[in-house]
Structures are given as C-alpha cells and as structure tokens.
MARKE-505169 format. One line per field, with one value per residue (C-alpha): residue number from 1; y, x, z. Coordinates in pm, whole numbers, plus 50000, padded with zeros to 5 digits. Each point is the difference from the previous one (the first is absolute). Layout:
// residues N
pos: NUM; ...
py: Y; ...
px: X; ...
pz: Z; ...
//
This chain:
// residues 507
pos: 1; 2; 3; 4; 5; 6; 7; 8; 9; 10; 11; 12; 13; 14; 15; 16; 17; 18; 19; 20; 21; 22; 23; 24; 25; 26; 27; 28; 29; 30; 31; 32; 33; 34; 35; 36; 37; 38; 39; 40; 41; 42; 43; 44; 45; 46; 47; 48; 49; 50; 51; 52; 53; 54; 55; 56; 57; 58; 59; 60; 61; 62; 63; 64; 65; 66; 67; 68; 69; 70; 71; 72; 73; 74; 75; 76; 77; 78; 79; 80; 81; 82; 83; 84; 85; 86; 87; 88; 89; 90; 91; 92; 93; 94; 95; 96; 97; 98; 99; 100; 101; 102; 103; 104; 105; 106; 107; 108; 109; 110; 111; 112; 113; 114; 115; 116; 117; 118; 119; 120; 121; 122; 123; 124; 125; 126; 127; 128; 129; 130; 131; 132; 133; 134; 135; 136; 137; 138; 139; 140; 141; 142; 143; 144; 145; 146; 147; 148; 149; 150; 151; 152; 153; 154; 155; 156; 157; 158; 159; 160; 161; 162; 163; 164; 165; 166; 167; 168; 169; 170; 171; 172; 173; 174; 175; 176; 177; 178; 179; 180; 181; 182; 183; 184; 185; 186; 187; 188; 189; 190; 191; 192; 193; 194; 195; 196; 197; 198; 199; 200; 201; 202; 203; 204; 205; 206; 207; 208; 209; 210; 211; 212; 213; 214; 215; 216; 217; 218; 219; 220; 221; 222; 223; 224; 225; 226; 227; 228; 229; 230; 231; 232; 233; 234; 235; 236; 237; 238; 239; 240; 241; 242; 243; 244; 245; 246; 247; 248; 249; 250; 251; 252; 253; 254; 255; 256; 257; 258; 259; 260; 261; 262; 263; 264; 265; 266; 267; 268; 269; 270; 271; 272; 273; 274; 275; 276; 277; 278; 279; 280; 281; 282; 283; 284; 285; 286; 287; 288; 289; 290; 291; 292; 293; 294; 295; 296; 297; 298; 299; 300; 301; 302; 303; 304; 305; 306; 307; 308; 309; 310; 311; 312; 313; 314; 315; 316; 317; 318; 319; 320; 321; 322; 323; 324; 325; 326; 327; 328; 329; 330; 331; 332; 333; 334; 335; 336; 337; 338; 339; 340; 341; 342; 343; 344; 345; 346; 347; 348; 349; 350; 351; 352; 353; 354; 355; 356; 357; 358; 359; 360; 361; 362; 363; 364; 365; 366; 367; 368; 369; 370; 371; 372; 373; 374; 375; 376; 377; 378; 379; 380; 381; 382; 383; 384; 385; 386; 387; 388; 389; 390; 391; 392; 393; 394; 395; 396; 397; 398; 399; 400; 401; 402; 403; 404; 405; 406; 407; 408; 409; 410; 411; 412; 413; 414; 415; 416; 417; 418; 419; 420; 421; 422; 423; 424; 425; 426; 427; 428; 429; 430; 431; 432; 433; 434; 435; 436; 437; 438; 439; 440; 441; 442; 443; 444; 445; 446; 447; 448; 449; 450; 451; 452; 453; 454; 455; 456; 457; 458; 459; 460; 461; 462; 463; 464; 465; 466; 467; 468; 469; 470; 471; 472; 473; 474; 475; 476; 477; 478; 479; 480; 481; 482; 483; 484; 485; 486; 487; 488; 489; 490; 491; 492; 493; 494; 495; 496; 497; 498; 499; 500; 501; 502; 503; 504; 505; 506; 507
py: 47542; 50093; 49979; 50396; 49978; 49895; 50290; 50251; 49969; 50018; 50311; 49941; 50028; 50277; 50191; 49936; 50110; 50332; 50044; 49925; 50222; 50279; 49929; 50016; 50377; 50146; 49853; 50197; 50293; 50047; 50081; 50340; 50037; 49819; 50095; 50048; 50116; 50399; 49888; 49688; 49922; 49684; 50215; 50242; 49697; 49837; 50389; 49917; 50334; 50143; 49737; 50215; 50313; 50159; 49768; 49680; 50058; 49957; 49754; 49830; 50065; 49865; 49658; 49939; 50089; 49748; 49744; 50064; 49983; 49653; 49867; 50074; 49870; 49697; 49943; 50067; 49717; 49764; 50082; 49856; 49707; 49915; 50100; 49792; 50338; 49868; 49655; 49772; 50234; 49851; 50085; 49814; 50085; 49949; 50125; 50306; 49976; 49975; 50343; 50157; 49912; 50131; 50317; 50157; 49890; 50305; 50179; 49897; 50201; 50326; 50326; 50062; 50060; 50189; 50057; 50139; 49781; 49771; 50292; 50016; 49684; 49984; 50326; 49851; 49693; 50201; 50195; 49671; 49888; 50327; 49952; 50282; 49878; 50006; 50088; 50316; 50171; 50034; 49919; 50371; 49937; 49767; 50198; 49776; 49868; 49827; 50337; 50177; 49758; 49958; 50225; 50373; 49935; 49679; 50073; 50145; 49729; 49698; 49671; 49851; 49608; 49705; 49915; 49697; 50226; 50232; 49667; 49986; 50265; 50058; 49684; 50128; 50334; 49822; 49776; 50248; 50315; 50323; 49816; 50105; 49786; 49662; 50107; 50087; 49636; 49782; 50169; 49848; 49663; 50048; 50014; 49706; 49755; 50224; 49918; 49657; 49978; 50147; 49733; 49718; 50204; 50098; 49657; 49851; 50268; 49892; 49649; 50186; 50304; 49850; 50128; 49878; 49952; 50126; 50322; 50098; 49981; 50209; 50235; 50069; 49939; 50001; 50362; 50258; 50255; 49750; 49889; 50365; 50159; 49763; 49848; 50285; 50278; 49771; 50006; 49822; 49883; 49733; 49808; 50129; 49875; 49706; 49875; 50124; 49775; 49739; 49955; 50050; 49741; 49798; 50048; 49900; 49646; 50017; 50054; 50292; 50071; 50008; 50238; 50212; 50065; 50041; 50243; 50150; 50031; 50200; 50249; 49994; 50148; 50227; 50024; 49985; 49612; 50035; 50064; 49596; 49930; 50001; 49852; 49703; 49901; 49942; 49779; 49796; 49999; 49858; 49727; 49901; 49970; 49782; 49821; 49900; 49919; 49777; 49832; 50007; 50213; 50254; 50352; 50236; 49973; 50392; 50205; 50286; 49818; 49787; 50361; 50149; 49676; 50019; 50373; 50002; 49728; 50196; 50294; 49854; 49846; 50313; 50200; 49722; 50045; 50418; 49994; 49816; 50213; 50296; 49904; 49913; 50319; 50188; 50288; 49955; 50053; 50369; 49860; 49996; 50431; 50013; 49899; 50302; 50116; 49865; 50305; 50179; 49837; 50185; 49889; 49952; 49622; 50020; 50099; 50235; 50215; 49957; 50128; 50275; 50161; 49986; 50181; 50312; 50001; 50071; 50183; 50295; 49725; 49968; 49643; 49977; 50075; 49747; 49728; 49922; 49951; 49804; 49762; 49976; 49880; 49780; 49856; 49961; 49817; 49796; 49869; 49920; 49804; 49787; 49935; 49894; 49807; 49779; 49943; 49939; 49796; 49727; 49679; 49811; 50012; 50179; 50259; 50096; 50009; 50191; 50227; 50053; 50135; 50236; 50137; 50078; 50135; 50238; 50108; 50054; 50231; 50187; 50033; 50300; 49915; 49776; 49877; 49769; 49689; 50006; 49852; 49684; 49918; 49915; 49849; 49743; 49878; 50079; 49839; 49634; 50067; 49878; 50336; 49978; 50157; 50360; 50046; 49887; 50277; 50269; 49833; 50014; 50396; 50076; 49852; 50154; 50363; 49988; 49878; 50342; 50260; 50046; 50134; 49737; 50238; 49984; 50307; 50022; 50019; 50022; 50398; 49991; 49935; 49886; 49729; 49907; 49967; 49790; 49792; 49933; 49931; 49731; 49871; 49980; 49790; 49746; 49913; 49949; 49823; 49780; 49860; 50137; 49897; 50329; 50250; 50295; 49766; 50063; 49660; 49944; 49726; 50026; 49834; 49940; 50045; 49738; 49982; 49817; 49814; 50110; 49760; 49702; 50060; 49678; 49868
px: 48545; 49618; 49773; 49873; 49693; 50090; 50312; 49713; 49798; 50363; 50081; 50322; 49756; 49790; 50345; 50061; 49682; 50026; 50367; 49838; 49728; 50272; 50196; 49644; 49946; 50398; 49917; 49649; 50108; 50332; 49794; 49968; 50237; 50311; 50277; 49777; 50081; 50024; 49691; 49757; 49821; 49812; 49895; 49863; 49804; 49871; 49884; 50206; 50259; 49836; 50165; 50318; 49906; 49735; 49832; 49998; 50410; 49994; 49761; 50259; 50266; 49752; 49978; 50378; 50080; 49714; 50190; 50327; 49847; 49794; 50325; 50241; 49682; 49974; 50394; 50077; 49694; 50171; 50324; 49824; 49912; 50371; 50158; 49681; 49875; 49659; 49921; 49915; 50093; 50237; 50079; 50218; 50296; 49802; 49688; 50191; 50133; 49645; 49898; 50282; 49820; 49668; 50131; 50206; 49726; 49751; 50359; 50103; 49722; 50083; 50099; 50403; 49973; 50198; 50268; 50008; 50319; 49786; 49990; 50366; 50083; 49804; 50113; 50335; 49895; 49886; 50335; 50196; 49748; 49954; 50423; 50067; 50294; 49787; 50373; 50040; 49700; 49656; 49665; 49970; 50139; 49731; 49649; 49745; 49664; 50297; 50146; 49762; 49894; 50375; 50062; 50183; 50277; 50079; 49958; 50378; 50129; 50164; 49911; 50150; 49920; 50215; 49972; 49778; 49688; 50037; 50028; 49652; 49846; 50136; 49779; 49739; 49967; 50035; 49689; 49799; 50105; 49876; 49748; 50034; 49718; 50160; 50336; 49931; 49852; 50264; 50251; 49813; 49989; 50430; 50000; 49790; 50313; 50174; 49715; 50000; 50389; 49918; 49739; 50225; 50344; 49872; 49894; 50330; 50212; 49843; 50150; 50364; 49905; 49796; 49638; 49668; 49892; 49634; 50090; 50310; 49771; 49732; 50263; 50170; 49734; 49621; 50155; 49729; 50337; 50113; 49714; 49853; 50260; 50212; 49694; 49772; 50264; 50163; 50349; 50277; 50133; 49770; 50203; 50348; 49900; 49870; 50321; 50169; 49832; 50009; 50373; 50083; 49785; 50189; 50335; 49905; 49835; 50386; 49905; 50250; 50052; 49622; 49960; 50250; 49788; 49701; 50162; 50175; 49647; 49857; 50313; 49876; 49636; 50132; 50388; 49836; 50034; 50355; 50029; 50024; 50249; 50317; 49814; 49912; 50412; 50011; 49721; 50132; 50356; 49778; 49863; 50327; 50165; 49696; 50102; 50323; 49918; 49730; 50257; 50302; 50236; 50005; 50033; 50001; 50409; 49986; 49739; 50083; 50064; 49608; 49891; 50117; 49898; 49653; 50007; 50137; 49728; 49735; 50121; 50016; 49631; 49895; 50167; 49869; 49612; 50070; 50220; 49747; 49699; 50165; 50128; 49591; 49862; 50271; 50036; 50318; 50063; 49859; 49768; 50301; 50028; 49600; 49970; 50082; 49649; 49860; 50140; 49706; 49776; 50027; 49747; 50023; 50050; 50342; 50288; 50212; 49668; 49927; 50359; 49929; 49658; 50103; 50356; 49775; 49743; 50302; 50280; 49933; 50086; 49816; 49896; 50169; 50304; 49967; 49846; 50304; 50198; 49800; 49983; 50329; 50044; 49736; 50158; 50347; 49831; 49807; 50348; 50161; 49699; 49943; 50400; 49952; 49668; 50188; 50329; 49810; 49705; 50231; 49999; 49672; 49712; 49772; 50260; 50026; 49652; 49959; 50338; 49763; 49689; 50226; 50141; 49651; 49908; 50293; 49954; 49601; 50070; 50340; 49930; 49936; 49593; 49802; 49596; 49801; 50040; 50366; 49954; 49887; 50386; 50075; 49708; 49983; 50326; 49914; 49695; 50214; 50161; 49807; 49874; 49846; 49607; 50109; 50270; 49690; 49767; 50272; 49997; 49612; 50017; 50267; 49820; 49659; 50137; 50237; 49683; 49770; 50260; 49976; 49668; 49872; 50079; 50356; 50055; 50150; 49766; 50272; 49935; 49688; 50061; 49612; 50106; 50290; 49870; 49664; 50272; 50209; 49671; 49900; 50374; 49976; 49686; 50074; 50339; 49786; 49742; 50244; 50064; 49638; 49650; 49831; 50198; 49811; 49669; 49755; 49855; 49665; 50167; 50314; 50294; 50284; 50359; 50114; 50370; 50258; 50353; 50245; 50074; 50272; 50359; 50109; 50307
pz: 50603; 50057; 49737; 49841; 50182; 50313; 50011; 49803; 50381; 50182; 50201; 49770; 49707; 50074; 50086; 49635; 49830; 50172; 49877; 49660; 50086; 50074; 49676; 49825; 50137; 49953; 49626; 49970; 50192; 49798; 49679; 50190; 50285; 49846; 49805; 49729; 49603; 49913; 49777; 50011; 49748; 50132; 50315; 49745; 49779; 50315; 50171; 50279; 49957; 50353; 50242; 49878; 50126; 50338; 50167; 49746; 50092; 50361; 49966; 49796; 50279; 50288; 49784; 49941; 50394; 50106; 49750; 50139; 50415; 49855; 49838; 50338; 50203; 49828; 49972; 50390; 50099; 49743; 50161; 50331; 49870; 49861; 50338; 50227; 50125; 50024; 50093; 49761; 49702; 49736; 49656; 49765; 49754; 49648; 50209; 50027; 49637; 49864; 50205; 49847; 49672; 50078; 50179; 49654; 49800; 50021; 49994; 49692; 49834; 50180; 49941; 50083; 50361; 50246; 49735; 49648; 49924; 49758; 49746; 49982; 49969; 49651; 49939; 50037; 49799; 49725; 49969; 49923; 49773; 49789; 49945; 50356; 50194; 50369; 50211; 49816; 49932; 50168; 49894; 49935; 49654; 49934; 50017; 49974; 50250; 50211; 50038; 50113; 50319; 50134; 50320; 49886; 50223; 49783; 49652; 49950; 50251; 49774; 50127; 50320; 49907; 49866; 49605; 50092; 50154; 49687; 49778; 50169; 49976; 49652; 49921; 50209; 49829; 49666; 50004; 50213; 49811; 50152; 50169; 50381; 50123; 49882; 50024; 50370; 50025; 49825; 50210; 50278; 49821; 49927; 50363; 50139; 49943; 50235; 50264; 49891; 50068; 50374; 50125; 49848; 50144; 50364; 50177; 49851; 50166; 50311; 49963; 50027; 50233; 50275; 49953; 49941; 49640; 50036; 50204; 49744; 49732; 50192; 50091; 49646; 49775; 50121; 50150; 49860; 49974; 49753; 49794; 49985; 49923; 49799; 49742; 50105; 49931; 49739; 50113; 49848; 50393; 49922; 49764; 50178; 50320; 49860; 49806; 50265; 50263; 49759; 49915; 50375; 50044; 49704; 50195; 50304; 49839; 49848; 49654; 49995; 49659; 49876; 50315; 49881; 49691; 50169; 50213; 49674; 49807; 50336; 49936; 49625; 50094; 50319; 50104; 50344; 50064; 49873; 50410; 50049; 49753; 50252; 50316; 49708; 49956; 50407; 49988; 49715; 50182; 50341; 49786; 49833; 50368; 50114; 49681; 50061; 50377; 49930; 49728; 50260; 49750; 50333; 49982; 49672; 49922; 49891; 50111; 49837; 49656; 50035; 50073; 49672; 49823; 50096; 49986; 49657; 49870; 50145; 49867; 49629; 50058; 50070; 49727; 49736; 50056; 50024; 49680; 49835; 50144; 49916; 49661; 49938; 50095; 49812; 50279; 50146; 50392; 50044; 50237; 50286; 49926; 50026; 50306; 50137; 49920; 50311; 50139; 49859; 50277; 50304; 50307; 50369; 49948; 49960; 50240; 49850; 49888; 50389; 50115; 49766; 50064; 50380; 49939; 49812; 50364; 50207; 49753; 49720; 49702; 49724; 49907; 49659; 50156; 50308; 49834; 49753; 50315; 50152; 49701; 49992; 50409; 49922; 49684; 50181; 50317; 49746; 49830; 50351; 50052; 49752; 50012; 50363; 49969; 49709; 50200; 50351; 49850; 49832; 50211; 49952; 49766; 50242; 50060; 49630; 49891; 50361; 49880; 49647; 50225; 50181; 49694; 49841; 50291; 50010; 49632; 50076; 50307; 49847; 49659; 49894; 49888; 50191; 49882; 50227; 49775; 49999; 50330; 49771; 49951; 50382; 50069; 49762; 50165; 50353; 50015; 49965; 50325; 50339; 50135; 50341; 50010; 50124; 49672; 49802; 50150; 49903; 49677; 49946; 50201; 49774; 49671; 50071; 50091; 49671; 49807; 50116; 49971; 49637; 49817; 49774; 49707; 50047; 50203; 50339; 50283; 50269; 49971; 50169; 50397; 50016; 49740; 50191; 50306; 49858; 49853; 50269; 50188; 49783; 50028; 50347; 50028; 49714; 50175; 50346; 49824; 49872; 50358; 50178; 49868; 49919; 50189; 49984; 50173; 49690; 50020; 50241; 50132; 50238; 49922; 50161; 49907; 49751; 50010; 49808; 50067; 49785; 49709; 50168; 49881; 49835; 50189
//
C-alpha cells in the first residue's frame, strides 16, 4: 500500500478529495435545501434561517447538487482505476476502505437528506420508551418536538421494523430525549457497524462468487446512492444490509449457525433480509454433500430428511434470537401487519404504480381503483418468483447467493413501494459476482440516475420531465465515462478512448 502522501498526489487521490469535497457541500447545503426540521433553532442562533427560503434556498440546492455531481465524479474515476481504465491507475482494498471513511465523515454531521425517515424512527423510538406499543399506534399519540418533524403521511402509520431497530432507537431516544439534532446523529453512529459489516462482508463474497475484491467494494459501498442516502438520509438498510451481507458471508466460510443469527438479527431491524433465509438451508445442504465426498461417506442417504434437518435447525436458530428480541422489546410481532404501510408510498419507481398510471392514459379508470389491482398481479408474480428463484437457484453456492439477488430484485421492482436505496439490498450481493465492464456501466447509469431523481428534501422529483431528463443525462455519461476518458471532450487535451476487458471469469 502507498504511503498518504504519495496516494494524496495520485489521480486516485485527488478523485478522493473531490468526493470529500462533494460530501463537504451536500453537508453545508443541507442546512437549507435538505430535509430540514418544521423549526430550527440553531439556524435561527447562528442567522442562517435565509438559506431555507428565496435565494439563500436555491443557493442551498445548487451546493448539495454540486456535492452529489463531485461525489458520482469522483466515484466513476475511482471505478477506473479498480477496473485498469487508465493506465497506470490502481487503487487498493483498504485504500478504498479508508475513502469510505473520509467520504461519510462531513455526512455524519448533516441534516437528514433526501428522506424525512430519520424523524420517524425517533418518533418511533420515543413511543416504546414513553410505555406506546410502536405496532399499534402512531407517533400521533405522542405529541412532542419528534412529532412534529415526522412526514404527515407517517405519523398514524405504526412502525414497519423488527423489535431490535426499535430496541435501538428506544435507547436512542432515551439518552438523546427530544433532542432532534443528536438523535438524528447517533442514529447515524447506530448505523456505522452496518457499514462496517459491508467493507468486511463484500471482498469475502468475492472469494465464493467470482469477482474482484476492490471493484465489489467500489460497487456496493463507495456507491454515492448508498452512502448518501443510507448515512446521509439515515436509513436503517444500513445495518440490514450489513448483517445481511455479513452472515451470508458467515455461511459461505461454513460457519452456518452464527450466520443464521446474523441473518436473524438483520430480520430483527428490517424483515427485509429475512429474503435469504431459505436460499441459506441449500447452501448449508451443498457444503454438507462436499462434506461427505471429501470424507468418502458418498452421497446424502436422504435428501429430503438432511433437508428438513437443516431446515428445522435453521429454523429454531432463527426463532431463538427473534423470541428473545422480541421478548426484550416487549412489542410482540405487529411489525409483520405494519408492513402493509409501505403501500402509502406511491411513485413511478415501482411497477405496479407504472402498470397503473398507464392503464388510466388509455382507459376511463380512476387510479384508486386500478392501482389495487395492479398490486395485487404484482404481489402474485412476486410469490411465483421468489418460489422459483429458491427451487432453481439450489445447486452451488454461487447459484444461491445469485437465487438471493434475484429475489431482492423481484421484491424491489413488484412490491408495491419502491425508494432509490432499496436498490442497496441487491447490490450488496451482486456486486460479489464477476460482472463484465458493460453490466458495470448499467450499474453506475442505473446508480447515478436513481441518485438525482429525488429532491434532496425528500420529495419526488420524477414529476418534473426537465428533472428527468437532466437526470437521465447525467446517467448516461457516468456509465460512458466509466469505460471512456471524458466523454463529453471537456478537457484541452484529446484523449482517446480508454477501454476495459471485462473482469476474467475464474474457471
């Protein structure tokens, strides 16, 4: 590894000073443009209430859009230098691990951004600690400072998350009180072993899946969609995703019970990972066959029976840790009946709210009425998927973590809400896998156009076709850059096409 200095004067290294440089504005700009409180009283004290409103607010908006173009800048020329776009350029695994520190830094100080959800999750907290049961009433019946900063559409909704995320923010809520401001930032400090779990998880998936350690960790981690939204925006994905990579990762290195309970803790913050449960028992079964092969006791004598064994143990693993979560928070298992409040959401992100909006352009239906159907085609083809993806992805290990992708990719697109960092749950498991150069650039287009559709206030910008098509713009170019050397030929100096090889397939 290269000394600071020496990487400080590296293309690699000025690629990370202006991602720090773009965290550095979203973080300044967000104390006017972000999803901001009803009522700050620090702006007030410091005289800084005008970047909230006129001209100090879109001042404030031009900041955190020049943070978010700086960070994808800086994360597409880093992405060069993992795949050898540019000759010469390398960057290393704890290289890349250190950047990831020095990006969420300025982050960790901001204002919620692109999402209000931090307000109800210590809204939510504060319900279980002031004696509310969160799965069966609303923060409504809690009026308070938390209150009065959670989104309307969420303050009757009870809370969709497992008893170990409200254990959390129960403890949050109870050291922080009704302060927002440090609430907001220890939920971002809750979350850090979640990112912590990812760049430990993500290289050592690659050992089982085929890919390169530095460019999974680029791909699922350094991603600006993931560290905006999931520290900026303070989402709890970032703990789910991380014990979920994490006890996949356990499996795989055949520690299959303590993976289990990794797994089973992810559940515990959002049901979510509860996705890789089943695809878990065939990869247990594929390493108790290579067991008795390698010991010459031949083939499993009943498969059916080892099935239900390891099934069953799993199953029991699993219901320990949730019993005993559960049985800690005191709140039962209302959170399976709450998640139906996703349904709330409804954006062009997801499928069935697609399959609506174009059945009301070209029929006399009203929405309401066509988007419940729609849901429920979606919800049915969701169920014969995931039953297919776990009985066709069952033979190897790469199969079944590859069976897990498809299935969060299936409950992403059909489900009835969709958000851009739900796409977080697939691609911390994708990125393992050896993806040739052109599946990365639909990655980064993909990425970059899901991380500039939403205002960084929270609201949906996909209304605005100007927005869209800037967007999708900006897509467009970082996936091209990610092969070509300044695409659009700003630079005085010509250059010519750099291109890559896609990543070797090991044999």
């Amino acid at each position: 590894m290269r000394n600071w200095a020496d990487f400080a004067r590296s293309p690699e290294g000025k690629a990370a000073l202006l991602g720090f440089f773009g965290a550095l504005m979203i973080t300044f700009g967000g104390f006017g443009a972000g999803s901001v409180r009803r009522s700050d009283p620090l702006l007030e004290a410091a005289h800084l209430s005008w970047l909230r409103f006129g001209h100090g607010y879109a001042l404030s908006t031009v900041f955190v859009w020049i943070g978010v173009l700086a960070m994808i800048t800086a994360w597409v020329r880093l992405g060069r230098a993992t795949l050898g776009t540019v000759p010469g350029a390398r960057v290393t695994l704890n290289e890349l691990r250190a950047i990831v520190g020095i990006w969420i830094f300025p982050l960790l100080f901001a204002v919620p951004m692109f999402s209000r959800d931090a307000y109800s999750y210590l809204a939510q907290g504060a319900l279980l600690r002031d004696g509310f049961n969160p799965y069966q009433v609303g923060p409504v019946v809690n009026p308070g400072v938390l209150l009065d900063n959670v989104s309307p559409v969420w303050t009757t909704t009870t809370a969709p998350y497992g008893p170990i995320f409200l254990l959390l923010a129960r403890g949050i809520t109870s050291i922080t009180g009704d302060n927002v401001v440090a609430g907001t930032i220890a939920l971002r400090l809750v979350m850090l072993p979640g990112l912590a779990l990812m760049m430990w998880a993500v290289p050592h998936l690659t050992k089982h899946l085929g890919g390169r350690p530095t460019t999974a960790l680029w791909l699922a981690v350094l991603n600006p969609l993931v560290l905006i939204h999931l520290i900026g925006g303070v989402h709890n994905e970032m703990l789910m995703v991380g014990l979920m990579a994490a006890g996949i990762a356990l499996v795989l290195e055949h520690h299959h019970v303590a993976g289990i309970v990794v797994v089973a803790i992810g559940v515990g913050v959002k049901a979510t990972a509860g996705i890789a449960l089943p695809f878990l028992v065939w990869i247990w079964m594929v390493h108790e066959r290579e067991r008795r092969a390698a010991q010459g006791e031949g083939e499993l004598p009943h498969p059916a029976l080892m099935f239900a064994k390891i099934a069953g143990l799993g199953v029991a693993v699993f219901g320990v840790v949730f019993a005993a979560a559960s049985a800690l928070a005191d709140v039962g298992i209302g959170w399976l009946t709450a998640l139906s409040g996703s349904k709330k959401i409804i954006n062009w992100l997801s499928l069935p709210t697609i399959m609506a909006h174009m059945t009301t352009w070209v029929t006399p239906l009203r929405m309401e009425s066509v988007l419940s159907v729609t849901r429920f085609l979606c919800a049915l083809a969701l169920v014969v998927i995931l039953v297919w993806a776990w009985w066709r992805f069952r033979h190897t290990e790469k199969e079944a973590v590859f069976g897990i992708t498809v299935a969060f990719v299936a409950i992403v697109i059909l489900s009835p809400a969709a958000l851009p960092w739900y796409y977080s749950w697939p691609l911390a498991l994708a990125a393992g896998f050896a993806l040739s150069t052109t599946t990365l650039q639909v990655l980064v287009g993909l990425c970059t156009w899901l991380m500039l559709v939403f205002q960084p206030d929270g609201s949906i910008g996909l209304y605005s076709f100007w927005h869209v098509a800037l967007a999708t713009f900006a897509a467009v170019v970082a996936a091209v850059s990610l092969r070509t050397v300044d695409p659009l030929k700003l630079s005085a100096h010509t250059h010519h096409p750099a291109t890559v090889s896609p990543p070797p397939t090991p044999a």
